[in-house]
N, C-alpha and C positions, 0 to 999 in steps of 0.2 A: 481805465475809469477810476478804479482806486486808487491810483498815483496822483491824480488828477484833483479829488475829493481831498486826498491828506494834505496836498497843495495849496488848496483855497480855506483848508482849517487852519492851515498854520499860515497862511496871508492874515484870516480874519482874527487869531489868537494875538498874533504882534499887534496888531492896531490897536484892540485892547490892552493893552500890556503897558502899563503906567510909566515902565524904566525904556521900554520903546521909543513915546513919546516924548519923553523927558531926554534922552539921547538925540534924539531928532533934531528939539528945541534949542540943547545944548551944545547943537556941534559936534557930536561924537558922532564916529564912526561906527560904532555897536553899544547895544544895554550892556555888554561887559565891562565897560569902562567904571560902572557904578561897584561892579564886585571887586575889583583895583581898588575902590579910594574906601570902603568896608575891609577890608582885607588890609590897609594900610593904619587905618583906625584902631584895627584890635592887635596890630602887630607892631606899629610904630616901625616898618620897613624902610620908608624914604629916610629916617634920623641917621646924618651923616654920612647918606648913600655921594659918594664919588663919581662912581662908575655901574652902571646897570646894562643887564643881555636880558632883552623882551626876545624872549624865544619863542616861535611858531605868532608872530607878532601878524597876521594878515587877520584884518583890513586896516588897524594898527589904532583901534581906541584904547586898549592897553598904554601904548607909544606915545597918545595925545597926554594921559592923564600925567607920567610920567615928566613928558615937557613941559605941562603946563605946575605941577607940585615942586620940581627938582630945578634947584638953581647952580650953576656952574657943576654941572653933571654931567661926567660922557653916557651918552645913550646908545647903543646898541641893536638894532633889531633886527632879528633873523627870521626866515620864509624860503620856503621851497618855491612860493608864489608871490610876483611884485609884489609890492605894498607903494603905493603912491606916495609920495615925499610929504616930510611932516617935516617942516623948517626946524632945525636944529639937533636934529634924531639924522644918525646913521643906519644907513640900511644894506644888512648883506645878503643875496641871494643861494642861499647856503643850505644841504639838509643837513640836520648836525647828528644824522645817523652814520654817516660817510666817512672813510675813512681821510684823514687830513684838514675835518671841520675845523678839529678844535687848535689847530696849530695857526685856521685862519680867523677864528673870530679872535683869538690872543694876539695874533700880528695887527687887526685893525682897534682893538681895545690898547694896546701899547702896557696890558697889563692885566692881572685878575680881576674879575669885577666886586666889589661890595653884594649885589643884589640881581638872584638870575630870576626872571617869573618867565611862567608857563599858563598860558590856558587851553595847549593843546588838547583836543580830544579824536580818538579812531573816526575815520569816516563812518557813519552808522550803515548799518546793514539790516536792520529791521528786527532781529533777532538779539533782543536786550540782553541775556547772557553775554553773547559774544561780544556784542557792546562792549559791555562791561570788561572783561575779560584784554581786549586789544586795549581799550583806553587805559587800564590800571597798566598794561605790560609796557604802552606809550611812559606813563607817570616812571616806572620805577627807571626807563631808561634815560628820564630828565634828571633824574637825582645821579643816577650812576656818572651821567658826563659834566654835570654840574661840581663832581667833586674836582674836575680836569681845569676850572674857569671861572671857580671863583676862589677867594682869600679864605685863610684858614675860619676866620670867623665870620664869614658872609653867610648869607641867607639865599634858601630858597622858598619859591613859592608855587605851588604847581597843582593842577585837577587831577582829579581822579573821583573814582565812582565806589560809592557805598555796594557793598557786592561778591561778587567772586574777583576772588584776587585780593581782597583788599588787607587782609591781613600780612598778605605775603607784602605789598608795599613798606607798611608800618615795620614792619620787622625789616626790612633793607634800611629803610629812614634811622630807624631805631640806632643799627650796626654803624652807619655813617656818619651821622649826627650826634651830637649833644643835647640838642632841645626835640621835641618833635611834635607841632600840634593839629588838631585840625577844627575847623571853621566852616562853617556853611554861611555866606551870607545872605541877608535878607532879599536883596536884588535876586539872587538863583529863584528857577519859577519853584512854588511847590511842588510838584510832581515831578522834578528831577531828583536824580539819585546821586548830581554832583557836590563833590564836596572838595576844599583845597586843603593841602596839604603846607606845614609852615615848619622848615629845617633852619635851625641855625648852629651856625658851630661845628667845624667837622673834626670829628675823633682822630687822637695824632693816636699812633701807638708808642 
């Protein structure tokens, strides 16, 4: 019965949800495609992007915003789950937790990418701690294989959660990176505690 109730609050939460609607309207695939093109705004990420890996890209409005901004760009998307074809976006069926990922997403890029995003988050559990906790340990493992796939001076851009954990991300960010910011955009609902994470530059020694 409870399951049931949080089901029909978050059916009738979305419908109210301005970036919902306006997703809808606009053809997108999810309201996250609006924190892509915020996030692109205050980071100036597409400038000069070549090659891009939308990583954990399903249902893939990341992927749309990406082809519809980025011209003469390889695109990239990766998913442990389909993602339905988005004309001009490459899609590989891949977890990039496994060992040999990253030798295949470099064989179908033909090279490092400029620009990796993430809007991965843990499957929730109900228990916000642990929330928190799996998504930030999700976050720091997209920075760690992200040093494997992109150029010495690319970017990433990836979720995580205001919380436990989060200083242990920044401090990885910190060690790998050269720049390190974070951003919450306005599209995120209020009452989330995500926020994204913006690397560029990674540290030679």
């Amino acid at each position: 019965m409870k399951k049931n109730k949080r089901s029909k609050n978050w059916v009738i939460q979305q419908h109210r949800d301005q970036y919902f609607k306006l997703a809808k309207s606009s053809g997108y695939r999810s309201r996250s495609a609006f924190k892509l093109l915020e996030l692109n705004e205050k980071f100036k990420i597409f400038k000069n992007c070549k090659s891009v890996i939308d990583l954990g890209s399903y249902p893939g409005g990341w992927s749309q915003i990406l082809k519809k901004n980025l011209k003469n760009c390889k695109i990239l998307s990766i998913d442990i789950k389909k993602m339905s074809k988005i004309e001009g976006v490459d899609f590989l069926c891949c977890d990039f937790q496994r060992e040999g990922s990253k030798e295949k997403i470099l064989k179908k890029l033909n090279n490092k990418a400029d620009l990796l995003i993430s809007d991965m988050a843990a499957d929730t559990t109900g228990n916000k701690d642990l929330d928190c906790i799996r998504t930030n340990a999700l976050c720091a493992e997209v920075i760690e294989f992200s040093i494997n796939v992109i150029k010495e001076n690319g970017v990433v851009i990836a979720k995580l959660f205001n919380g436990t954990d989060f200083l242990n991300v920044k401090n990885l960010a910190n060690n790998k990176f050269r720049k390190v910011n974070f951003f919450k955009p306005e599209s995120s609902r209020d009452h989330s505690k995500e926020t994204y994470i913006h690397c560029a530059g990674i540290r030679t020694l």
